[in-house]
LOPADREN-448940 format. One record per residue (C-alpha): residue in three letters; x, y, z. Coordinates in Angstrom, 3 decimals. Layout:
BEGIN
{site 'ala' {X Y Z}};
...
***
This chain:
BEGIN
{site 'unk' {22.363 -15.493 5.154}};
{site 'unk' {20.452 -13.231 2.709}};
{site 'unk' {19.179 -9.808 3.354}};
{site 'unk' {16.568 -7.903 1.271}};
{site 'unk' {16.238 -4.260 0.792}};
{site 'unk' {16.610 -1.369 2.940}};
{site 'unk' {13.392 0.790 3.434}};
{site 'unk' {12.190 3.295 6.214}};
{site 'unk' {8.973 4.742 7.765}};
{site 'unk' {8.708 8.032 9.524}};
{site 'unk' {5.954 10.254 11.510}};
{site 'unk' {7.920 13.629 9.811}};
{site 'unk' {8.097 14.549 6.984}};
{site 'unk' {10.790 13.336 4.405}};
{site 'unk' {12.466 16.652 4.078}};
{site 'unk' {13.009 17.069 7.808}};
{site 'unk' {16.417 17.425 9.038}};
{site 'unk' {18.080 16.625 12.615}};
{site 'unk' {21.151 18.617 13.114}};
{site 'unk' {21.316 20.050 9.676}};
{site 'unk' {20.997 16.369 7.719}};
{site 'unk' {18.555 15.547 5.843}};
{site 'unk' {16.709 12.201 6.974}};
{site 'unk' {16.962 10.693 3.379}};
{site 'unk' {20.428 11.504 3.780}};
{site 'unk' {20.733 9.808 6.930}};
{site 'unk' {19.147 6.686 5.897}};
{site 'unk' {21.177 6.258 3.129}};
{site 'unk' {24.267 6.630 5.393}};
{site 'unk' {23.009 4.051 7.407}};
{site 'unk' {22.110 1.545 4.912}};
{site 'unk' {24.391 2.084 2.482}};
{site 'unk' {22.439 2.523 -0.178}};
{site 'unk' {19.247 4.155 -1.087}};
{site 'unk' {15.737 2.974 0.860}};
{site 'unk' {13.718 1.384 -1.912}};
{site 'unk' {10.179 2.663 -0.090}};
{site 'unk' {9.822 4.899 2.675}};
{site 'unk' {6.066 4.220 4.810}};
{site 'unk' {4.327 7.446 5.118}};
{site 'unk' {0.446 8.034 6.860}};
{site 'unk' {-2.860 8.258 4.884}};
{site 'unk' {-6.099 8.890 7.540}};
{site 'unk' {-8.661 11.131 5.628}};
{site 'unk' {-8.674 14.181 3.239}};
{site 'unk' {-9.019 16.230 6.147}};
{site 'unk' {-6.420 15.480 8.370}};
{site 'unk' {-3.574 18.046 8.668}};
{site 'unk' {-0.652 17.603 10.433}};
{site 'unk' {3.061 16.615 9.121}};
{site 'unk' {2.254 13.088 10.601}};
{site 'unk' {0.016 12.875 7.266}};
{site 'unk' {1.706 12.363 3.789}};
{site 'unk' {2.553 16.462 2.412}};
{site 'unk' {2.824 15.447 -1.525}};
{site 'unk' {3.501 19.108 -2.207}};
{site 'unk' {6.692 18.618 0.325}};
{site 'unk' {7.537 15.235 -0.102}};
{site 'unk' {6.741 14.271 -3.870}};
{site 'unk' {10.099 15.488 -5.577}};
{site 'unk' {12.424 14.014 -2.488}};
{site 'unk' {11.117 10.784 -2.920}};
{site 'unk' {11.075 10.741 -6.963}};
{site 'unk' {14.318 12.674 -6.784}};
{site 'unk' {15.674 9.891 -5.144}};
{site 'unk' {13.280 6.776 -6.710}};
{site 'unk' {12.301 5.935 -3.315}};
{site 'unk' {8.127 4.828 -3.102}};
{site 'unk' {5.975 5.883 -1.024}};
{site 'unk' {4.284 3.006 1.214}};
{site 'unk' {0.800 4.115 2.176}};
{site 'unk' {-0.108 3.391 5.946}};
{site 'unk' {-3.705 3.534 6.910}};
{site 'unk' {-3.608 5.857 10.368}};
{site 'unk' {-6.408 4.833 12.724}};
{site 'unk' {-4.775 2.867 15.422}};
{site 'unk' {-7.444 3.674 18.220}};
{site 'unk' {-10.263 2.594 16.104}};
{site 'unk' {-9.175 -0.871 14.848}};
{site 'unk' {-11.075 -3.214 17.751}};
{site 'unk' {-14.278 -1.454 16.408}};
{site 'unk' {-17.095 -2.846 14.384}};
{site 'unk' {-17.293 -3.546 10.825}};
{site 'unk' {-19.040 0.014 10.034}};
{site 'unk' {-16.126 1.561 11.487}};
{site 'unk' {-13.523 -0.835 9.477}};
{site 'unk' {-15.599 0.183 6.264}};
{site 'unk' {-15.599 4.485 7.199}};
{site 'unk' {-12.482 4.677 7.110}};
{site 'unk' {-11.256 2.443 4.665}};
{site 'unk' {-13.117 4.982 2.918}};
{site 'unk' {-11.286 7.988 4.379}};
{site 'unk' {-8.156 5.883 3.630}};
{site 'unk' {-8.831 5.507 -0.021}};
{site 'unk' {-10.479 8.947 -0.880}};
{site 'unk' {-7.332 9.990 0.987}};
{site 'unk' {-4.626 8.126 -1.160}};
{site 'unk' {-6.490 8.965 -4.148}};
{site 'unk' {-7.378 12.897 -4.087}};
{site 'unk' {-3.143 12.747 -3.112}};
{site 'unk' {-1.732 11.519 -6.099}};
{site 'unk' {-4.910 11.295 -8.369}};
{site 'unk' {-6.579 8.346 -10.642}};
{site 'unk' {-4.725 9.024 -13.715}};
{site 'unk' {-0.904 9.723 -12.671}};
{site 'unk' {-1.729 6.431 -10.112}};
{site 'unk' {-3.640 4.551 -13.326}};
{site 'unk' {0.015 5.405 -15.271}};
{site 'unk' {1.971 3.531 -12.884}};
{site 'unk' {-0.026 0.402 -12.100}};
{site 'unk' {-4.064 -1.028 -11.442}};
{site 'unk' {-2.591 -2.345 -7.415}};
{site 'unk' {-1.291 -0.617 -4.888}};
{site 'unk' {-1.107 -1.466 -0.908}};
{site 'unk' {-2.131 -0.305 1.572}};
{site 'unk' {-1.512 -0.912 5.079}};
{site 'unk' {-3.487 -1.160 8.358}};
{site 'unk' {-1.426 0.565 11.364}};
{site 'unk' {-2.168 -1.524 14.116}};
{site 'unk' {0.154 -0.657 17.192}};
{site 'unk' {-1.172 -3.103 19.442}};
{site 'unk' {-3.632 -0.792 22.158}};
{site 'unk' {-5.653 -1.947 20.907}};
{site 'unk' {-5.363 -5.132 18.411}};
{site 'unk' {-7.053 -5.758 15.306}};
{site 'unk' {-10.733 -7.373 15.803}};
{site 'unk' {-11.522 -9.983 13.022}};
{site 'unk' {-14.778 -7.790 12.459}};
{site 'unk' {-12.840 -4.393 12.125}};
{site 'unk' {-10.595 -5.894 9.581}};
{site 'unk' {-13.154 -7.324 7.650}};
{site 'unk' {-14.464 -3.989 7.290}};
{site 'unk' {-12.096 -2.233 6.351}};
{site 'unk' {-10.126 -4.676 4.160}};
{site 'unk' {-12.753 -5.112 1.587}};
{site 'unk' {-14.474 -1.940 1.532}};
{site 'unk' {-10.831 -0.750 1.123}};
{site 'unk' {-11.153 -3.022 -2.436}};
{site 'unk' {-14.598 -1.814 -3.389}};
{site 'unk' {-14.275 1.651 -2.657}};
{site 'unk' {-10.877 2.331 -4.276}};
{site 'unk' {-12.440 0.297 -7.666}};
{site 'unk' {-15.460 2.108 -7.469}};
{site 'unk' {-14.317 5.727 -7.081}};
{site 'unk' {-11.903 5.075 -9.796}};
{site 'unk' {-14.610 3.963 -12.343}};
{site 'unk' {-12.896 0.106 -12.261}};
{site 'unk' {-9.511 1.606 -13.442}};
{site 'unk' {-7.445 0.463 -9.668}};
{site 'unk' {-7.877 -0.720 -6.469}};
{site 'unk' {-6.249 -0.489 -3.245}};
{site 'unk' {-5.297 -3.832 -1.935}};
{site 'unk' {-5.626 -4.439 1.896}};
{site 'unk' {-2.226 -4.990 3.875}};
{site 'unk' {-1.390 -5.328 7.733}};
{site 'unk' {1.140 -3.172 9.846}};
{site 'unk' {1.802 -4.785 13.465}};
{site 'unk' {4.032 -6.226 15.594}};
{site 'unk' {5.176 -10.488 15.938}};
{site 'unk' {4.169 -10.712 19.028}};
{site 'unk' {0.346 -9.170 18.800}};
{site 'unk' {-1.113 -12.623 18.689}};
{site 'unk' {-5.127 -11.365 18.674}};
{site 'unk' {-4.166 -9.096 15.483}};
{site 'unk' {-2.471 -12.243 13.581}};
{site 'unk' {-5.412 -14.234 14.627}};
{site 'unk' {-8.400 -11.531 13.472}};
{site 'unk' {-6.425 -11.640 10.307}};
{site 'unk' {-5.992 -15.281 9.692}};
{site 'unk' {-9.993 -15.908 10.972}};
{site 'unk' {-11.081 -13.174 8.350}};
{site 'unk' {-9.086 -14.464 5.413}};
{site 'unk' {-10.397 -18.215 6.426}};
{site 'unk' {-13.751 -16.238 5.609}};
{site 'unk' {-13.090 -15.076 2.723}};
{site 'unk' {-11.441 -11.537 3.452}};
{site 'unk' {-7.830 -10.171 1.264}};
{site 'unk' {-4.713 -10.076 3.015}};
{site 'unk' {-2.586 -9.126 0.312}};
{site 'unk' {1.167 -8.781 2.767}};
{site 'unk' {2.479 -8.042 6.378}};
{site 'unk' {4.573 -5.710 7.801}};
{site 'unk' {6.201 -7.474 10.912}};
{site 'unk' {7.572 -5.153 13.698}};
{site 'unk' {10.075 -6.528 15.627}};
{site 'unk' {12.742 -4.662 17.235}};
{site 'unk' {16.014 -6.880 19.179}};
{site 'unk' {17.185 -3.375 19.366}};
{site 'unk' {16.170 0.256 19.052}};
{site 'unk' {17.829 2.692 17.803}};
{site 'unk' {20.126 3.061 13.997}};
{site 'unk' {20.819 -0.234 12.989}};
{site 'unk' {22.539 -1.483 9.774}};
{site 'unk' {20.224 -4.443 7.427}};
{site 'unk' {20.392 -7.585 9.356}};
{site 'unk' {20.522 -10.849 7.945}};
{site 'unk' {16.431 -12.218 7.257}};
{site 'unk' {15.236 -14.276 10.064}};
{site 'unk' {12.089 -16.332 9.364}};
{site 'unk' {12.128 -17.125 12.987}};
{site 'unk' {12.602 -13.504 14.553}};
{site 'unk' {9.972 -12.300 11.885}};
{site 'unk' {6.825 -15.336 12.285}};
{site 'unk' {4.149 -14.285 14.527}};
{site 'unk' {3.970 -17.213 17.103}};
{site 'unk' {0.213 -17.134 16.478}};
{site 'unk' {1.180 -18.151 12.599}};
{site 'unk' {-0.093 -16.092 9.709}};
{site 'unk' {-1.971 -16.704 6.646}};
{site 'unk' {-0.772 -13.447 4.263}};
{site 'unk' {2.846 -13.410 2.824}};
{site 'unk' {5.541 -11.155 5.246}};
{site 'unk' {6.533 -8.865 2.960}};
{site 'unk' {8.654 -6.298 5.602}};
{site 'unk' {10.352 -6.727 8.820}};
{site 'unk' {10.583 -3.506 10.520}};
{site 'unk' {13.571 -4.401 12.517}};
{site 'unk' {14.344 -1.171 14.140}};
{site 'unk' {12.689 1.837 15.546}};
{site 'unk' {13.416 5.203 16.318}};
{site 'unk' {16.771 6.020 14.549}};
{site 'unk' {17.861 9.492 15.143}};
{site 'unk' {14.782 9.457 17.717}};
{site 'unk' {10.960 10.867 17.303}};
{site 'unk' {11.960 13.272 14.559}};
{site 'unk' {13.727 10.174 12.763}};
{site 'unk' {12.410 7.063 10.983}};
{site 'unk' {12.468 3.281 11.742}};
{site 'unk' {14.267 0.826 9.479}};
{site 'unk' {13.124 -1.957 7.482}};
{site 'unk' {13.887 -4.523 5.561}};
{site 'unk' {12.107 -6.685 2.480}};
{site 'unk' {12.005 -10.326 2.452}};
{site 'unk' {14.644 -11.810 0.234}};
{site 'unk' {11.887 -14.327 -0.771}};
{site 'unk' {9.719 -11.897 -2.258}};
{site 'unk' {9.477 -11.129 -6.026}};
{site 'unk' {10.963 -7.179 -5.214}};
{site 'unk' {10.208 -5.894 -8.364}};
{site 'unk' {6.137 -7.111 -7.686}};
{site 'unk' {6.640 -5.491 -4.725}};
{site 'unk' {7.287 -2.295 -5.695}};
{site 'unk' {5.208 -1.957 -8.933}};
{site 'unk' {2.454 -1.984 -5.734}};
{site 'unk' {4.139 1.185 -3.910}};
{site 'unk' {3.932 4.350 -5.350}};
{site 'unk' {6.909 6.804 -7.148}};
{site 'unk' {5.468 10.592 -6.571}};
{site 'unk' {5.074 12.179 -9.695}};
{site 'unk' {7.454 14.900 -11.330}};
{site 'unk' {6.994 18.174 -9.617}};
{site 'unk' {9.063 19.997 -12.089}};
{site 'unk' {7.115 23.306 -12.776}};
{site 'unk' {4.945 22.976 -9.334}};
{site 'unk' {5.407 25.450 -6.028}};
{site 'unk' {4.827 24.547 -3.009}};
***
């Protein structure tokens, strides 16, 4: 059976250690090699917190180690709202991702990058929300960057949320982007090494209309202050894949 590449998502931040390891260290023990992307938050430019990408923390771990950064849109109580609300924050979102790692470095390294919609499943994804969101997440991101990139609209939940897979498919039968998923599904919890790809374990019952791209297959390794695991589809061009993430920049020269 084929397997595709290890990757991880976390809450902390990447330099956080549990019992004197580092968790980049840990993941790599655990996969066996090193994550190709690890999924970190994006809400607004105003959000503090660790939960929230730190670049001046995080940026020379993850280029230190040529792991990408995933960008996860962080508004999981808001995403059965309206189609205003979808389109404020994919705003925030955008504005957020952008002012981070700014228009030229992110111009250097490609024109796409994803994006995707945290949806935890209290509540699920309304078709209007989504709609919303997904393409002011397109027209923003173009227009704030004078045409020169755009952030491409991608969806975080788990197989079994059949009302988020549904919103999704209904918008894009309307006409709305769904440019990947990012299927949670956990048989167990806990550190787990790369299973072999299951189509099965990973298809929403409900179906689905954008490309699975990730199966998060595993939560909560090494607990809250951990990360979950992940894994790419074999199927997927990888390379395409991760000319769409993001490599921090060189922080040679910069104090944090």
């Amino acid at each position: 059976m084929a397997k595709g590449k290890p990757g991880a998502d976390s809450s902390v931040i990447v330099t956080s250690q549990i019992m004197g390891k580092g968790i980049i260290d840990l993941a790599k023990t655990l996969f066996g090699e090193i994550p190709v992307f690890w999924g970190r938050y994006f809400t607004s430019t105003s959000t503090g917190g660790t939960v929230e990408y730190r670049h001046l923390k995080e940026n020379k771990a993850l280029r230190d180690n040529n792991i990408r950064v995933l960008p996860v849109a962080r508004q999981t109580a808001h995403v059965n709202g309206t189609m205003a609300s979808g389109s404020a924050d994919a705003e925030s979102n955008s504005d957020d991702l952008i002012t981070t790692f700014g228009v030229d470095y992110l111009v250097s390294l490609s024109s796409e990058f994803y994006m995707f919609l945290d949806v935890e499943g209290s509540p699920s994804l309304s078709q209007s929300y989504y709609a919303g969101w997904a393409q002011t997440l397109v027209a923003h991101s173009a227009g704030t960057s004078a045409g020169k990139l755009k952030i491409l609209p991608c969806v975080y939940a788990t197989q079994s949320d059949n009302a988020t897979w549904s919103a999704v498919s209904a918008a894009m039968a309307a006409g709305v982007p769904c440019k990947g998923a990012w299927i949670a599904r956990w048989p167990t919890s806990g550190c787990q090494p790369l299973p072999d790809w299951s189509d099965q374990m990973v298809t929403p019952s409900a179906g689905i209309s954008c490309p699975i791209l990730i199966w998060q297959y595993a939560d909560d390794c090494h607990g809250g202050g951990g990360f979950d695991c992940s894994e790419t589809n074999p199927s997927i061009n990888l390379q395409d894949f991760l000319n769409h993430l993001i490599l921090p920049p060189d922080m040679t020269g910069v104090t944090t």
